[in-house]
N, C-alpha and C positions, 0 to 999 in steps of 0.2 A: 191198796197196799203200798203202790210203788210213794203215796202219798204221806203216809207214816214213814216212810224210811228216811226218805228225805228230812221231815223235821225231827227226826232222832240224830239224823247227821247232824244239822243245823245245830241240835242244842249241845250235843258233846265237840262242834267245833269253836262254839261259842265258851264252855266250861274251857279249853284248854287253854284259849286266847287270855281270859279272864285270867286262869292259873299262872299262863306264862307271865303275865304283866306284873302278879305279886310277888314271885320269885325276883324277877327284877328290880323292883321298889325296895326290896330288904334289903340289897347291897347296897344301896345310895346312903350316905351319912343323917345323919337325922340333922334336924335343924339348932339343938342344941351346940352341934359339932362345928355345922356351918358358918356360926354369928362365932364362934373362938375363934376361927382362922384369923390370924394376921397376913395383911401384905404389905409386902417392904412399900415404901415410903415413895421410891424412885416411881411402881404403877401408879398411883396416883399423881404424882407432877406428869406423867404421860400423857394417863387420861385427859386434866385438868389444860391441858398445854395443846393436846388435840382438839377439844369443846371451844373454847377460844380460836384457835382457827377457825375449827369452822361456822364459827358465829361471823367472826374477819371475813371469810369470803361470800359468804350469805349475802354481808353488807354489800361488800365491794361489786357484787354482782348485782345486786338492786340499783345501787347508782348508777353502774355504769347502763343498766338496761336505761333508766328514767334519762340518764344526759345522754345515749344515743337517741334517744324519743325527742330532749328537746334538742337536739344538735339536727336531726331531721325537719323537725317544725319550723327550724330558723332557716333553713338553707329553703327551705318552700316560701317561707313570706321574701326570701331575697329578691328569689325567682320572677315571682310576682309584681315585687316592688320595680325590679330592674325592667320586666314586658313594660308594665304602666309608664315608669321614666323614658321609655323609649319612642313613646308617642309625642315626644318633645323636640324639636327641631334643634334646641342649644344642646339636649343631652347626647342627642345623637352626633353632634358636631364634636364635641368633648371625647365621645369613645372613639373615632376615627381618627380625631390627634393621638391620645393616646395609643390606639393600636400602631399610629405611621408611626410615630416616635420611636418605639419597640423594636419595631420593624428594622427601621433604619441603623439602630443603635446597635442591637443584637445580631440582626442576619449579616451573613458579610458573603459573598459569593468570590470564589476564589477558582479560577477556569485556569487549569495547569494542563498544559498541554503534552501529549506524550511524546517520547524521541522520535518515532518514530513517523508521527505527524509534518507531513510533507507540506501538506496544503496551507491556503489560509484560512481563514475564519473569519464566513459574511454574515454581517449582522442585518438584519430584517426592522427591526424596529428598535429605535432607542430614545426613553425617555429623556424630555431636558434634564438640564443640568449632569449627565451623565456622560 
């Protein structure tokens, strides 16, 4: 019994869903209605101006993905290339000029002493030329 009530529920909840949904579809415009509407001129340059974008950033995001891929791949062959050149006793003479030269050029050490500084200042170890 309790078995029959149940799908008597079932089908007059089902009839009313069904009922509810066509009451609802009658109010929607029919499709004759739909294909008359006009829209101003200005929604479509929106549209048309939005799809264009984002076709624009679609791209701009593919390249930039692909040239940080090869902007990766070239900074590893560097890497590589720079280990292998360094097994080289001229190249390695070359980066140590280079880096003294920088060194020299750029660092500049500047020992300001404060007022209040009584004493001297002994030095321990001084490179020539210094």
């Amino acid at each position: 019994m309790k078995d029959n009530h149940n799908e008597i529920w079932e089908a007059l909840l089902k009839t009313a869903v069904i009922e509810n949904s066509y009451h609802e579809v009658e109010k929607y415009p029919s499709e004759d209605e739909l294909n008359n509407i006009q829209l101003p001129a200005r929604y479509d340059r929106k549209m048309r101006k939005l799809l264009k974008r984002c076709a624009y950033h679609k791209k701009l995001k593919s390249f930039l993905r692909y040239a940080w891929k090869a902007a990766v791949f070239s900074f590893a062959l560097l890497g590589i290339a720079f280990v292998i050149f360094m097994q080289f006793d001229e190249v390695r003479a070359a980066c140590q000029n280079v880096i003294t030269y920088v060194y020299e050029e750029f660092f500049q050490f500047d020992f300001i002493s404060s007022k209040d500084d009584k004493g001297s200042l002994e030095l321990g170890f001084v490179p020539e030329g210094f």
